[in-house]
N, C-alpha and C positions, 0 to 999 in steps of 0.2 A: 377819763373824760367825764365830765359832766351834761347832760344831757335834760334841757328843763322847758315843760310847756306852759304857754302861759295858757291858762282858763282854756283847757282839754274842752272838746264838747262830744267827739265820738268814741264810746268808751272799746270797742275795736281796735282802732286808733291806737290807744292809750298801751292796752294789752300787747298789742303788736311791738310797741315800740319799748315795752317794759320789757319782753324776749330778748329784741334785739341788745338791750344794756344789760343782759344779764349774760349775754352770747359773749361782749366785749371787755364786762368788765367794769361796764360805767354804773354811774349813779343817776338815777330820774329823780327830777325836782316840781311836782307839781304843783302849780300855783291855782290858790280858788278864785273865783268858784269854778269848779266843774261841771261840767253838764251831765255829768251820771253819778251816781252811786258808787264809789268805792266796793262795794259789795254785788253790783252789777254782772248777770251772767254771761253777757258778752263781753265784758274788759277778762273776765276769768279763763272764758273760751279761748279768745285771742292770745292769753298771754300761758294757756296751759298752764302744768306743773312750775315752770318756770318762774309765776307769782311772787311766793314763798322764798324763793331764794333775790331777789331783788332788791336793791341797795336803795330804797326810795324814802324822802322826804315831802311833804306839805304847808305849804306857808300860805296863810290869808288872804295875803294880797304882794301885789310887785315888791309893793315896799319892804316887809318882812323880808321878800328873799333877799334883797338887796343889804339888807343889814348882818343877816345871818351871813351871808357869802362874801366879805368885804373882797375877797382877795380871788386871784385867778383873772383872767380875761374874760369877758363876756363878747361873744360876737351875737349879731340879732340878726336872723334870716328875714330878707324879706325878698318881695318880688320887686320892690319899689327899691333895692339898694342898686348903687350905681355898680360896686365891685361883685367878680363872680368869687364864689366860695374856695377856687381853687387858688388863687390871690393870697389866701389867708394863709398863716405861718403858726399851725397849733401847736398846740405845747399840751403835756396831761392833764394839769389841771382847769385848761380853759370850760369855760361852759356856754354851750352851742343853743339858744334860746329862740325857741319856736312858739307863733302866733296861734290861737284859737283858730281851727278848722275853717269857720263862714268868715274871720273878719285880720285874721293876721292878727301880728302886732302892733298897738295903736300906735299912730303917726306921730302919738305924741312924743313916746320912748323913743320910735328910729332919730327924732330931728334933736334929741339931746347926745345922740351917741354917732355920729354919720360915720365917724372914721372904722366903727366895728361893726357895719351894716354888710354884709354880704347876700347875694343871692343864687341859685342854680338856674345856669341860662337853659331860655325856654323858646320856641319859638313866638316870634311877635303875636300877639293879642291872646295868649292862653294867660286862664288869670290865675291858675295854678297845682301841684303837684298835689299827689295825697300826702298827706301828713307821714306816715308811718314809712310810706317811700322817701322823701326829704332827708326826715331823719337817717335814714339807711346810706344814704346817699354821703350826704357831709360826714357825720361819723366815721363814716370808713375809708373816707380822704384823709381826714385827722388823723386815725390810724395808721393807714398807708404811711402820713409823714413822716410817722415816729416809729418804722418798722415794726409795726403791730407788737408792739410792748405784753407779755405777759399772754399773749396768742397762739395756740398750734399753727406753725406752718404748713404740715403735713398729715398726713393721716394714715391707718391703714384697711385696708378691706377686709371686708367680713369673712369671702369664702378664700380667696385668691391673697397674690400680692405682690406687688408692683413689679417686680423683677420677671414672674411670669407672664405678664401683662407685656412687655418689651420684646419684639421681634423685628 
């Protein structure tokens, strides 16, 4: 899965959500400008060790990502899409594109693309989700769909295990 923010603004945020794509597997695509630093101690904090191992690209603007990534689906999350995210039918290579923190994705991008517009229903008049939850959220539906491809299903404990754990 692909996994791309337009113009990050909370570098937190960003770190969190680098974790999570490194947790699944995916690749982060962030688009400038950013509102922090690449080198920023809270995207570092947030995203721990995990950093370094992170499958991520940076493109200028929408447009460059748009040319680099001809292919794959793109769905655009937004609050303002009519369909909810569980509607969507993901495939591996789609990529799930998230709006800047204070302002979404601009209205220009959703009214070019309506049919790949998706949102997570919220109750009426909340105006929106944290970013780094969003992202955890749709991801792991897309996974879900695809029987988490390349995923542990299971695990095992550290002291114990599972069979003694069963009475």
């Amino acid at each position: 899965m692909n996994i791309v923010l337009l113009e990050p603004e909370i570098p937190a945020n960003t770190g969190n959500i680098g974790r999570s794509c490194v947790a699944t597997g995916s690749a982060l695509h962030l688009i400038a400008p950013l509102g922090f630093s690449l080198e920023e101690k809270e995207l570092k904090r947030a995203g721990l060790d995990y950093w370094p191992k992170l499958d991520w690209r940076l493109y200028n603007d929408f447009a460059a990502f748009l040319e680099a990534n001809p292919r794959g689906r793109k769905y655009y999350l937004s609050t303002k899409a009519p369909r909810s995210y569980t509607e969507a039918s993901f495939e591996p290579e789609d990529y799930l594109i998230f709006g800047k923190e204070s302002a979404g994705i601009p209205e220009e991008i959703l009214a070019e693309h309506p049919a790949d517009c998706i949102r997570i229903p919220m109750v009426k008049g909340n105006r929106s989700l944290n970013l780094a939850n969003s992202v955890a959220i749709v991801l792991y539906e897309a996974l879900r769909q695809q029987d988490f491809p390349g995923l542990e299903k299971g695990g095992t404990l550290h002291r114990l295990n599972w069979k003694q754990m069963e009475t």
